[in-house]
C-alpha positions in Angstrom: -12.0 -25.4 0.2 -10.9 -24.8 3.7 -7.0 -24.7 2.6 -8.5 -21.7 0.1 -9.8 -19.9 2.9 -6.9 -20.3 5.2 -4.3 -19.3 2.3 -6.6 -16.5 1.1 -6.6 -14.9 5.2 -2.9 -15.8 5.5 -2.1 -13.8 2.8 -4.7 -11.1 3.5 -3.0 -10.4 7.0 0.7 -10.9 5.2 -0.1 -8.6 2.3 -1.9 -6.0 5.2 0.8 -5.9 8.1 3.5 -7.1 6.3 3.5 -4.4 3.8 4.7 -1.6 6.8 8.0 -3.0 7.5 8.9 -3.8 3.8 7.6 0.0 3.0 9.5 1.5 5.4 12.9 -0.3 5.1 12.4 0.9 0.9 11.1 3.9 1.7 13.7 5.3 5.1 16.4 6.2 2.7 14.0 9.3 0.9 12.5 10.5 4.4 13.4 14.1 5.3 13.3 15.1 9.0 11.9 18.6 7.3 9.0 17.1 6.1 5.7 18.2 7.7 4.1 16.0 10.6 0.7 14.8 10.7 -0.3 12.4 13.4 1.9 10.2 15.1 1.8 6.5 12.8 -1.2 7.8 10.6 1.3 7.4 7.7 1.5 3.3 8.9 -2.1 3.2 10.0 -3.1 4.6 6.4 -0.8 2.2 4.8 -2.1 -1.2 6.3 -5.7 0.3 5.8 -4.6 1.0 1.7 -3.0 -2.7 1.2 -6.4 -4.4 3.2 -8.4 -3.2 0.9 -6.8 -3.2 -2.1 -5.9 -7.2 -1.5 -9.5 -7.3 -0.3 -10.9 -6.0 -3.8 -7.8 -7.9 -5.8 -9.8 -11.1 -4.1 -13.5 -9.7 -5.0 -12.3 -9.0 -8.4 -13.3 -5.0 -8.0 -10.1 -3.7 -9.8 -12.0 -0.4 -10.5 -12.0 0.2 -6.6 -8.4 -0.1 -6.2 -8.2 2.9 -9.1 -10.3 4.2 -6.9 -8.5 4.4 -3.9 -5.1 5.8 -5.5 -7.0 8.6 -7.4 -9.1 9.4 -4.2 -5.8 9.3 -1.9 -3.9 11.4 -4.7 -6.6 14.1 -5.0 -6.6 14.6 -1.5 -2.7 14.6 -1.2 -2.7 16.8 -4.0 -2.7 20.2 -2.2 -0.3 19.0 0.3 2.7 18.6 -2.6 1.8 21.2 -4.8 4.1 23.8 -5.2 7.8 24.3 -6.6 9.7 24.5 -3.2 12.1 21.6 -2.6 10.8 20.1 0.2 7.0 20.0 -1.7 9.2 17.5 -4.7 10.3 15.8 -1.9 7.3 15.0 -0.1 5.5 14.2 -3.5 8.3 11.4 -4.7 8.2 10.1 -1.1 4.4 10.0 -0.8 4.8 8.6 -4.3 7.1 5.6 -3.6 5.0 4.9 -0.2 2.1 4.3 -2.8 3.6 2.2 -5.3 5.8 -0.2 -2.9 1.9 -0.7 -1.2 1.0 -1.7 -4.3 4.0 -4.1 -5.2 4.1 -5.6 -1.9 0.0 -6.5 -2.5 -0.3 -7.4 -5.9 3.4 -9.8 -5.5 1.8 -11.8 -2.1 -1.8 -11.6 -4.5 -0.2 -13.3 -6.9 2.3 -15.7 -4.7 -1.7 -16.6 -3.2 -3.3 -17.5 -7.0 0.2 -19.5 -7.8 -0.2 -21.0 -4.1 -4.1 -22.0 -4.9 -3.7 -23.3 -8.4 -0.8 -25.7 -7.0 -2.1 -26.9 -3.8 -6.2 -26.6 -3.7 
């Protein structure tokens, strides 16, 4: 049981903090400098908040939460990349691929942790 708890938290910090530097090494390629700021590492901080708790609700078993969170985080991005200007397909694809590499990164360490506990525990 212990082993279970101490794989389940190794991968909970792995899949939360080391999502960021496989996101951004993916994702530096597609980044414009003409892009519009926000805050300085909100993009990072918002990223390690998405993959904690989606890994958090992949362990609770509360898939309809982690719908949840990419519709809410779309709908609210949604007036930032509306539009037909270049830079506005940009951002989108870019905010796009951010998502979805989150979500790779998660459910791939997610599933290396259910391999890793029906093996060992």
């Amino acid at each position: 049981m212990i082993l279970k708890y101490s794989l389940s938290g190794f991968a909970l910090i792995l899949a939360t903090f080391g999502g960021s530097p496989v996101v951004k090494y993916f994702i530096n390629p597609f980044y414009d400098q003409k892009f519009p700021q926000g805050f300085i590492n909100a993009g990072n901080l918002i990223g390690i908040l998405e993959r904690f708790l989606i890994f958090l609700f992949l362990l609770l078993k509360q898939y309809e939460l982690i719908g949840f969170i990419i519709t809410a985080k779309a709908i609210y991005r949604f007036g930032d990349i509306q539009g037909t200007n270049d830079i506005k397909m940009k951002l989108s694809e870019y905010f796009i691929l951010g998502t979805f590499l989150s979500l790779i990164w998660v459910f791939l360490i997610y599933s290396l942790l259910v391999i890793s506990i029906n093996v060992f525990v």
